[in-house]
C-alpha positions as CSV (number, residue, x, y, z in Angstrom):
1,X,-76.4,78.8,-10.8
2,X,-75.2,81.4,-13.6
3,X,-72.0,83.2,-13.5
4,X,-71.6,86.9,-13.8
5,X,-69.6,87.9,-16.4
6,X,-65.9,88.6,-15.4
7,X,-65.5,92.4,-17.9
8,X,-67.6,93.5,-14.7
9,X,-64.2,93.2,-12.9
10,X,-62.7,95.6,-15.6
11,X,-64.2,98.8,-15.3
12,X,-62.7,101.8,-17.1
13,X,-59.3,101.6,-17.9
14,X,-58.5,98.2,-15.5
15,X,-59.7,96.7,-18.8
16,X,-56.0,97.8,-20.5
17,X,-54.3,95.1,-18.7
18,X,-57.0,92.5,-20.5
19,X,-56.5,93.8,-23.3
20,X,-52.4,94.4,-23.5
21,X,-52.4,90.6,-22.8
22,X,-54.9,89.7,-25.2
23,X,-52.4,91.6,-28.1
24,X,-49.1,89.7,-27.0
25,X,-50.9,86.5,-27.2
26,X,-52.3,87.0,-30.8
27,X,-49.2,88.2,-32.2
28,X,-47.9,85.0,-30.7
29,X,-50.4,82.8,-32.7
30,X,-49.8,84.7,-35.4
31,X,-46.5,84.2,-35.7
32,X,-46.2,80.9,-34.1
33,X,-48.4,78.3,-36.0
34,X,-47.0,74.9,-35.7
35,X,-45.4,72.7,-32.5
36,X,-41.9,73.3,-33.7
37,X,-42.3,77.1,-34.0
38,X,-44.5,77.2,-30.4
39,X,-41.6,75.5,-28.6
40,X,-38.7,77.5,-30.9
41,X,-40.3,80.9,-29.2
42,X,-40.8,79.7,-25.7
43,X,-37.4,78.5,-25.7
44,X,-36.2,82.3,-26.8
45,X,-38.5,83.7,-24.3
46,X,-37.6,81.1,-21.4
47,X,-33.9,82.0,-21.5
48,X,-34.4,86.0,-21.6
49,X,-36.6,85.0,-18.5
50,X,-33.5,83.2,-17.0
51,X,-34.3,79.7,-17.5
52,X,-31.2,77.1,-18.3
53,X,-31.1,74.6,-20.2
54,X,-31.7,70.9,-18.4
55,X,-29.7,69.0,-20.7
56,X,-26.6,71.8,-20.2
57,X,-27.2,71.3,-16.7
58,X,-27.0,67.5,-16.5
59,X,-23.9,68.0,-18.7
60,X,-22.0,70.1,-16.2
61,X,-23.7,68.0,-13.2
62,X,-25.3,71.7,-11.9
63,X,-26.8,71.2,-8.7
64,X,-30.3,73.1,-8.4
65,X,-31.6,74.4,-5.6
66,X,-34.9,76.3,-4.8
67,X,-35.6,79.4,-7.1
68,X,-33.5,77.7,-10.1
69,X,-35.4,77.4,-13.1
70,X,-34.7,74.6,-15.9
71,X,-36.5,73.8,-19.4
72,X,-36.1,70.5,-21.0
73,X,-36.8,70.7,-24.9
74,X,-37.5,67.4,-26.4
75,X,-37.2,66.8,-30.1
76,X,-38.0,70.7,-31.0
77,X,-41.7,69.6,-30.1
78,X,-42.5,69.3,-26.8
79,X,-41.3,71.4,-23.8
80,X,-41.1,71.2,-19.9
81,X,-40.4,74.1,-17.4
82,X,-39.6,73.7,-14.2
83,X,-39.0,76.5,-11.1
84,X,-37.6,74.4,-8.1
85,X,-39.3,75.2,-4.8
86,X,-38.8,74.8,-1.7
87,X,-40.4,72.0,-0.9
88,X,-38.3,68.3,-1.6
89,X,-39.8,67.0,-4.9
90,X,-40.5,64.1,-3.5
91,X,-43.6,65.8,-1.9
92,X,-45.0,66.5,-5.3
93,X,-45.5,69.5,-8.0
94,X,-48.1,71.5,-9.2
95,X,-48.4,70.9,-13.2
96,X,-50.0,73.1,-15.9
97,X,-50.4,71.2,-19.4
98,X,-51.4,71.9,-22.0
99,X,-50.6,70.9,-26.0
100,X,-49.1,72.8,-28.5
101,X,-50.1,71.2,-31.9
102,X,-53.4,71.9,-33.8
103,X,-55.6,70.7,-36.6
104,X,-54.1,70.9,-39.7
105,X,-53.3,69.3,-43.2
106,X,-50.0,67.7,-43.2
107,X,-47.8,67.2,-46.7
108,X,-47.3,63.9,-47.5
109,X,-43.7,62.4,-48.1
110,X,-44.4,62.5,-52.0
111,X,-46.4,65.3,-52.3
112,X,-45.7,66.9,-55.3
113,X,-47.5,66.4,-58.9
114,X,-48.5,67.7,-61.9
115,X,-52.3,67.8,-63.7
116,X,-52.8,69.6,-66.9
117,X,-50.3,72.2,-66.3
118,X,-51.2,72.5,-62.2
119,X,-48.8,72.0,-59.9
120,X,-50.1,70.1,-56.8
121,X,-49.5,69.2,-53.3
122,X,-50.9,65.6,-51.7
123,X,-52.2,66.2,-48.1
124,X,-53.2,64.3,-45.0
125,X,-55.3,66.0,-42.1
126,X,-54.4,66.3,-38.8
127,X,-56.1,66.0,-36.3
128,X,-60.4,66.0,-36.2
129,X,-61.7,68.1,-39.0
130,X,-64.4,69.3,-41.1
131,X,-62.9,68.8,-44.3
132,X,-64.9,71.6,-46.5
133,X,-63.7,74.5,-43.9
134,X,-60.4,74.0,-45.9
135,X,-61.0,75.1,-48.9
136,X,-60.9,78.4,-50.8
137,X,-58.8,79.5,-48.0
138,X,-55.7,81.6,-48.4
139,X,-53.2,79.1,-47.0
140,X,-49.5,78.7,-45.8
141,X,-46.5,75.9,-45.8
142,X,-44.7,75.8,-42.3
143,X,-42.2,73.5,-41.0
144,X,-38.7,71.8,-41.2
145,X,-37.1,69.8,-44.5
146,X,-34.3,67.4,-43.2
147,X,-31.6,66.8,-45.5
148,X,-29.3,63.7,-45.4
149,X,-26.3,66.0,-44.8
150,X,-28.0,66.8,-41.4
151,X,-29.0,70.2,-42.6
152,X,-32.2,71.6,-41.4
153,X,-34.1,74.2,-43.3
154,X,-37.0,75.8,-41.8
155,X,-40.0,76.5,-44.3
156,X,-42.5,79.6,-44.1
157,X,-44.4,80.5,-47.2
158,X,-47.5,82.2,-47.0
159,X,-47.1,84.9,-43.8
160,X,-44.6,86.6,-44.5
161,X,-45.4,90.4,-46.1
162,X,-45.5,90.1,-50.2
163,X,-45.5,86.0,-49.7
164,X,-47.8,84.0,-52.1
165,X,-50.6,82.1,-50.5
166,X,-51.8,78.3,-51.5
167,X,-55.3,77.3,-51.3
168,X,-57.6,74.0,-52.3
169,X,-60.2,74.4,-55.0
170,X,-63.6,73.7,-54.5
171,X,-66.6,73.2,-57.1
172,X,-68.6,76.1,-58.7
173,X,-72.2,76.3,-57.6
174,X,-72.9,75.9,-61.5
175,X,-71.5,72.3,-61.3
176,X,-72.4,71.0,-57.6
177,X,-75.5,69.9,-58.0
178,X,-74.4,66.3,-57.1
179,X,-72.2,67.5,-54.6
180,X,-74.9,69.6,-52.8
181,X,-76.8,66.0,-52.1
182,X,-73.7,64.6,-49.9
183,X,-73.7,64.9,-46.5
184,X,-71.1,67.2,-45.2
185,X,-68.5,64.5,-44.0
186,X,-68.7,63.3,-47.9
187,X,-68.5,67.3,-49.3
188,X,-64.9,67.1,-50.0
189,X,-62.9,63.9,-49.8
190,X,-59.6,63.2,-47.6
191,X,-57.8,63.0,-50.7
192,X,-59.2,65.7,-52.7
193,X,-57.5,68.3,-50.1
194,X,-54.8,69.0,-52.6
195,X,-52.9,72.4,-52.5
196,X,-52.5,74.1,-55.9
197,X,-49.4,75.6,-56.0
198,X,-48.1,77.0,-59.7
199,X,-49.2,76.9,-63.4
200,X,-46.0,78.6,-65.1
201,X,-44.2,76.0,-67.4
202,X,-40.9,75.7,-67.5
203,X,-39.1,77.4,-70.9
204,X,-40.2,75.3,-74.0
205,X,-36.5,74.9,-75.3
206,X,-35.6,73.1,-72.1
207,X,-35.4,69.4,-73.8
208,X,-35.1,68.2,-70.0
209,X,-38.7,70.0,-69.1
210,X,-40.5,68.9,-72.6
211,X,-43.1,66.9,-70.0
212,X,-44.4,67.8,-66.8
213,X,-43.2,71.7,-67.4
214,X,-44.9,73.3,-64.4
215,X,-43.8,70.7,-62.0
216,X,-39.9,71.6,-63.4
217,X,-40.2,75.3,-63.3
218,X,-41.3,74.3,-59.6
219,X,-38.7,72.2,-58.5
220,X,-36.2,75.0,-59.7
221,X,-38.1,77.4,-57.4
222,X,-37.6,75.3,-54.8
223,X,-33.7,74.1,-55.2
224,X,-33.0,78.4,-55.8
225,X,-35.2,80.0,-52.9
226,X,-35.1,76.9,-50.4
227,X,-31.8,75.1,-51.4
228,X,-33.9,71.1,-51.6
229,X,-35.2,69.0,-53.8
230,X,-37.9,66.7,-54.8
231,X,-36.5,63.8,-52.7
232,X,-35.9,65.8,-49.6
233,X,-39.5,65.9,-48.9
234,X,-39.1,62.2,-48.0
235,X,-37.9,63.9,-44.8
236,X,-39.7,66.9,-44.0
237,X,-42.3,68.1,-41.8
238,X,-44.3,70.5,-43.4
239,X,-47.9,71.8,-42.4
240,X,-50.6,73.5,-44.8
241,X,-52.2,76.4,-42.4
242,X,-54.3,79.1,-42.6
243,X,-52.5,82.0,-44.4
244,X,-52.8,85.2,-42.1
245,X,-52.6,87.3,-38.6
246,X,-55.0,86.5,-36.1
247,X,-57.2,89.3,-35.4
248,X,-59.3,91.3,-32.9
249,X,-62.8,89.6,-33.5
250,X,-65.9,92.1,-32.7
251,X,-66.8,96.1,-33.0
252,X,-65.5,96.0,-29.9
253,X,-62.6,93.8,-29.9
254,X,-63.5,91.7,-27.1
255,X,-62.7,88.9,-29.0
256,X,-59.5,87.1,-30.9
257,X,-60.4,84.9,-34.3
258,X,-57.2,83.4,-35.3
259,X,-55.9,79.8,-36.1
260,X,-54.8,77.2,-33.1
261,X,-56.6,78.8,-30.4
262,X,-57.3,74.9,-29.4
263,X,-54.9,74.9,-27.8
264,X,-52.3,77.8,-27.2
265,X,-54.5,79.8,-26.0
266,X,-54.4,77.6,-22.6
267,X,-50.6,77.3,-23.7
268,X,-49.6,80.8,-23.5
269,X,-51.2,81.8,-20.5
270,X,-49.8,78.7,-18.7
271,X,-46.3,79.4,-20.1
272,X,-46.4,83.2,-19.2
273,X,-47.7,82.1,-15.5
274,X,-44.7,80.1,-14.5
275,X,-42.7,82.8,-16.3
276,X,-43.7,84.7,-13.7
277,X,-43.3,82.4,-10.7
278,X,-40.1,84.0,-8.8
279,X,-40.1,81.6,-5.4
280,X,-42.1,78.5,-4.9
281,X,-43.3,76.3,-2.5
282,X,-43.9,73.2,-4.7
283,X,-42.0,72.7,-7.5
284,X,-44.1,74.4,-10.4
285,X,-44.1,72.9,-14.1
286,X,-45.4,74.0,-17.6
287,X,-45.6,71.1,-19.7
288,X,-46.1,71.5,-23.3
289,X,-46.5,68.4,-25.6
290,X,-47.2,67.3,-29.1
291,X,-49.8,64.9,-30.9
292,X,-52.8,65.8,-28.5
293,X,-54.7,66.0,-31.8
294,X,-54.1,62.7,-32.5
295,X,-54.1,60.7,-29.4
296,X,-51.5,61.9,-27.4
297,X,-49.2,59.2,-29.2
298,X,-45.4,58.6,-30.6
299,X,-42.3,60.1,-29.1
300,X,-43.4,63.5,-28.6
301,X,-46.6,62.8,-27.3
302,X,-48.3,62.8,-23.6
303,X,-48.4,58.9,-23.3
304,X,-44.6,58.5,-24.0
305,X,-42.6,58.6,-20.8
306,X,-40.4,61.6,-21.7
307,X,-41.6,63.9,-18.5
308,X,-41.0,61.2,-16.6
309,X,-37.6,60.5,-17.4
310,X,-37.3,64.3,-17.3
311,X,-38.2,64.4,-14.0
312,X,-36.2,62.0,-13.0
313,X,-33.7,63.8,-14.2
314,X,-34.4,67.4,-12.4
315,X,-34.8,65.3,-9.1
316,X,-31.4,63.7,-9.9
317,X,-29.7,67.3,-9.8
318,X,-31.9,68.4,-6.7
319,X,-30.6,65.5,-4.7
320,X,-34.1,63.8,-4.4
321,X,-34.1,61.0,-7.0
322,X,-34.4,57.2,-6.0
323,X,-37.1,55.4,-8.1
324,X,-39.6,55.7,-4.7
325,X,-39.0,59.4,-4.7
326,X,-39.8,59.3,-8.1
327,X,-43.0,57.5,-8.0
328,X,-44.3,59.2,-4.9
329,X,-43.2,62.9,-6.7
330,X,-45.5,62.0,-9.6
331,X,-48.1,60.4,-8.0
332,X,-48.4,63.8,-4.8
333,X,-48.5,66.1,-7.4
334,X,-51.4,68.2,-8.8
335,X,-52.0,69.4,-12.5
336,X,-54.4,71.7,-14.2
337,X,-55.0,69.7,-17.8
338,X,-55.3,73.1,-19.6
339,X,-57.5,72.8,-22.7
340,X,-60.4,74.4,-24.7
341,X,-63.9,74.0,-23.9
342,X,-67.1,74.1,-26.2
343,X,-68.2,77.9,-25.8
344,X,-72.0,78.0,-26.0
345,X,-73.1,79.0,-28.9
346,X,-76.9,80.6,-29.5
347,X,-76.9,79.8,-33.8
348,X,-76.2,75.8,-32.2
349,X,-78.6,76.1,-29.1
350,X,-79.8,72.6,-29.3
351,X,-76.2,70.5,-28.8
352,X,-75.6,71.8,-25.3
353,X,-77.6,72.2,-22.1
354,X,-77.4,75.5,-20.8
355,X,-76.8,74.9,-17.2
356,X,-73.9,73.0,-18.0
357,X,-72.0,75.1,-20.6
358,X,-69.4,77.5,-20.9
359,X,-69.7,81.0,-22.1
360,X,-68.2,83.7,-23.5
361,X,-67.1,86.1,-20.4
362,X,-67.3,84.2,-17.6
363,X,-64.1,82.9,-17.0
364,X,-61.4,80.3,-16.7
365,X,-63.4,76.9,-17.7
366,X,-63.4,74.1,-15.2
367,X,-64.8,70.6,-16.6
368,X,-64.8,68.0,-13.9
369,X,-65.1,65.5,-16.6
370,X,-64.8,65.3,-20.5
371,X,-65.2,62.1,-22.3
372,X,-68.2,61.2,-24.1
373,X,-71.9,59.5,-23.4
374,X,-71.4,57.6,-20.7
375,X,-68.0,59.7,-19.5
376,X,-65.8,57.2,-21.7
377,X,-61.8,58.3,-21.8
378,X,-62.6,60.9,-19.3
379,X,-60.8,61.5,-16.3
380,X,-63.6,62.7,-13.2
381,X,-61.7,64.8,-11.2
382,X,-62.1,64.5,-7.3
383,X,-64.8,66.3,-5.8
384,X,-62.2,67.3,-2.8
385,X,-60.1,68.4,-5.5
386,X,-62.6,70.7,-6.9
387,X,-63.6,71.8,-3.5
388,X,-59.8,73.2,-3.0
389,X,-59.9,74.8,-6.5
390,X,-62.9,76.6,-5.9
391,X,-61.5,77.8,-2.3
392,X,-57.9,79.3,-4.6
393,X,-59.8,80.6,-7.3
394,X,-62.6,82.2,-5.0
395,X,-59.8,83.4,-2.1
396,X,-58.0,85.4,-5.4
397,X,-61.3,86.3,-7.4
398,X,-60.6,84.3,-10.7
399,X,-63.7,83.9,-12.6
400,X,-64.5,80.8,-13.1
401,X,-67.0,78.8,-15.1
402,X,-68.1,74.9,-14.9
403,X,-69.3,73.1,-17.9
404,X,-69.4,69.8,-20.3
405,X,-68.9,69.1,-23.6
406,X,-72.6,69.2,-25.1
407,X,-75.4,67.1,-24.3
408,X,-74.7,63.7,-22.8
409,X,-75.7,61.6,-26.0
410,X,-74.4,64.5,-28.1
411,X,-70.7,63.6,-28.8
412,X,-67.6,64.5,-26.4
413,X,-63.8,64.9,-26.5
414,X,-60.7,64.0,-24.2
415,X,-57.8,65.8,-23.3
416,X,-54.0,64.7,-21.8
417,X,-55.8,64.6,-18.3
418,X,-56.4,60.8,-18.2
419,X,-52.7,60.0,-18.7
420,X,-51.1,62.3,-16.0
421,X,-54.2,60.7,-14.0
422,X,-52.7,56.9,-14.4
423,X,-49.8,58.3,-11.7
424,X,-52.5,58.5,-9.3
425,X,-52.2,62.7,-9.2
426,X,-55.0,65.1,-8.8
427,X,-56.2,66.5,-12.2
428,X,-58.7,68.3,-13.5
429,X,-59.5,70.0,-17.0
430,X,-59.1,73.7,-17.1
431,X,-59.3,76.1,-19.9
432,X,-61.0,78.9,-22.0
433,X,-64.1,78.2,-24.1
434,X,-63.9,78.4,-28.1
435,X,-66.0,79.2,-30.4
436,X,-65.6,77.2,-33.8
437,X,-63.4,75.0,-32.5
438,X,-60.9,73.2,-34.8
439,X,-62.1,75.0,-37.6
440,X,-59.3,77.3,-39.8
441,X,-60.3,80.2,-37.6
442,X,-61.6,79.9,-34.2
443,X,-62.5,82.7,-31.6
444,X,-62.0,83.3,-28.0
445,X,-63.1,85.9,-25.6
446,X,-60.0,87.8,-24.1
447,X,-60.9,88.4,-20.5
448,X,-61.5,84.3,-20.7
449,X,-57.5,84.5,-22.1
450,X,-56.8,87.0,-18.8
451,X,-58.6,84.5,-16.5
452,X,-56.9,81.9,-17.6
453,X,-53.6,83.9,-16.6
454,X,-54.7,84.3,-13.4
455,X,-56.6,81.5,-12.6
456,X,-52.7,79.3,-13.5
457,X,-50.8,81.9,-11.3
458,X,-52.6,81.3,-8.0
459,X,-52.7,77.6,-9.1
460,X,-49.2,77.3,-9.1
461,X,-48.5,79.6,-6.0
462,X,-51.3,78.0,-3.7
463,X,-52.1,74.8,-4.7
């Protein structure tokens, strides 16, 4: 049962709309590369859009009512949206989620060291990787130093017109005859991601710099443009990314290559959807969380309970909230578990089963299931679920696409869908296939991105 390919809705110039979405979202990526900036930007946005801070509202004990919209920003890394309809909470909500961090190499909390005259950073991926895409890469430092004084300074080096970039060395050919016998996991080592970052000694008279000159002349760089120190990086957040713009992919730009595509580019559309929610039935939600690389874990992550207590706190100022309410709000509601899907790929034929992939151009992704082998960590979606999907979706003429990750015995993946599931909601996965995925530079298709849009709207109108 093959799809058609959805640019066959966009003839002529109906394919300007595609593609005037498809720019704001990669200037979005582009500028927004870690969880902390993602969630800085849709705050900015959410508030031009005329959404109020929850934590403001609980504060001045704000009644909402139907039409009012909220956002509850938790720890500058995770963020919830909520329009109020007009239906009691009580009676459930329709949920898009999807997460905001990505792959990555993290900076470890003593980082920085010098070998024969190099300056170095010490790394830690993030996330599932293939270690040897990292290196010879033009790279960036994002994120946040914390100073004991409480001051927060925000760190972006490598994107900015006339910044430097960063990279990790690899071997020359001449010498890697040794290296060339290792299987690719063993290429490059966890440890040997190290980011070169200076060779210029301090001055020689400097009696303080007579050892370790480079690493000085560094640390003075540091204390002048950045105002911290050595020890400050005890307590800071800072993420090694790839240096650069994302970028129209294709002779005929019908495709995006940039970094994080896995997963904002399920994030933006489901952000921009309930941006454009103006009156509701069900209460609708965007919910944006951290650490889905990873597990889904700590504070700021899918399996803590902080949207639940946060919507216990939006029934609380609706008038709804008792801890029944509460449960049977969670457990009546619906979600879309919006995230990135294997997009078939013809140079790796033999990993998937063509029936049951996705594709380039044919729409918003639905997987039933993900997991792996035997459907392990997967949450299978209802089949009267589906059906009701399929009867919005078709009703509105979204293109749509089914599919699985790969061959059953070929690997798999998860997503945040299980743990919304544990309420006893409907969920399903929903997303747009990726090429490349969770390497430095992945690519999408952007009618999949316009789908996506669409196919999130009617979701949260209809379902």
């Amino acid at each position: 049962m093959e799809r058609k390919n959805a640019w066959d809705n966009y003839p002529g110039d109906k394919k300007k709309k595609v593609f005037d979405f498809a720019e704001d979202y990669r200037r979005f990526i582009s500028e927004n590369k870690t969880e902390r900036e993602c969630v800085k930007s849709f705050v900015a946005l959410a508030k031009e859009a005329g959404f109020v801070s929850l934590k403001k509202a609980i504060k001045k004990d704000q009644k909402l009512k139907p039409g009012d919209k909220v956002y509850y920003n938790h720890m500058g890394k995770s963020l919830a949206l909520f329009v109020i309809g007009e239906d009691a909470m009580e009676n459930g909500m329709n949920i898009l989620g999807a997460h905001i961090d990505s792959p990555r190499l993290d900076l470890k909390q003593n980082p920085l060291y010098e070998d024969t005259d190099m300056v170095l950073l010490d790394t830690h991926y993030y996330g599932g990787v293939k270690k040897y895409q990292w290196v010879t890469l033009p790279l960036a430092l994002h994120g946040v130093v914390a100073k004991k004084d409480g001051t927060i300074i925000e760190i972006n080096i490598g994107d900015k017109p006339g910044d430097p970039v960063f990279g990790i060395s690899d071997l020359l050919i001449h010498l890697a005859g040794e290296q060339m016998e290792k299987k690719a996991a063993k290429v490059i080592e966890g440890e040997n991601l190290d980011v070169l970052i200076g060779s210029l000694p301090a001055k020689k008279e400097d009696e303080k710099a007579s050892k370790e000159r480079v690493k000085k002349a560094i640390l003075d760089i540091l204390e002048k443009e950045y105002d911290f120190e050595e020890e400050d990086f005890l307590s800071a957040e800072i993420e090694v990314v790839p240096a650069g713009e994302a970028r129209d992919y294709g002779l005929d730009r019908s495709m995006i290559m940039g970094y994080g595509h896995d997963d904002r580019v399920c994030a933006y559309p489901s952000f921009r959807a309930i941006l454009n929610m103006k009156k509701v039935k069900r209460t609708s939600v965007c919910l944006l969380v951290d650490k889905e690389e990873i597990g889904s874990v700590g504070a700021t992550g899918m399996q803590s309970r902080f949207f639940e207590n946060t919507v216990a706190e939006v029934m609380a100022l609706t008038g709804d909230y008792s801890e029944l309410a509460l449960r049977r709000c969670l457990q009546r509601s619906k979600m879309l578990s919006s995230d990135v899907s294997a997009a078939f790929d013809p140079n790796y034929a033999s990993v998937s089963e063509k029936k049951n992939a996705a594709y380039f151009g044919r729409g918003l992704v639905i997987n039933k299931y993900t997991g792996s082998r035997g459907k392990s960590g997967s949450n299978d979606a209802n089949a009267e679920y589906l059906a009701d999907l399929r009867h919005i979706f078709d009703k509105n003429e979204v293109a749509f696409q089914t599919s699985e990750l790969g061959k059953v015995d070929q690997g798999g993946g998860g997503t945040i869908a299980y743990i919304l599931a544990n309420y006893g909601m409907e969920v399903i996965d929903s997303g747009v296939a990726v090429l490349n995925m969770h390497a430095p530079w992945e690519i999408i298709s952007k009618v999949d991105l316009y789908e996506a849009l669409r196919g999130y709207e009617v979701f949260l109108k209809e379902a």
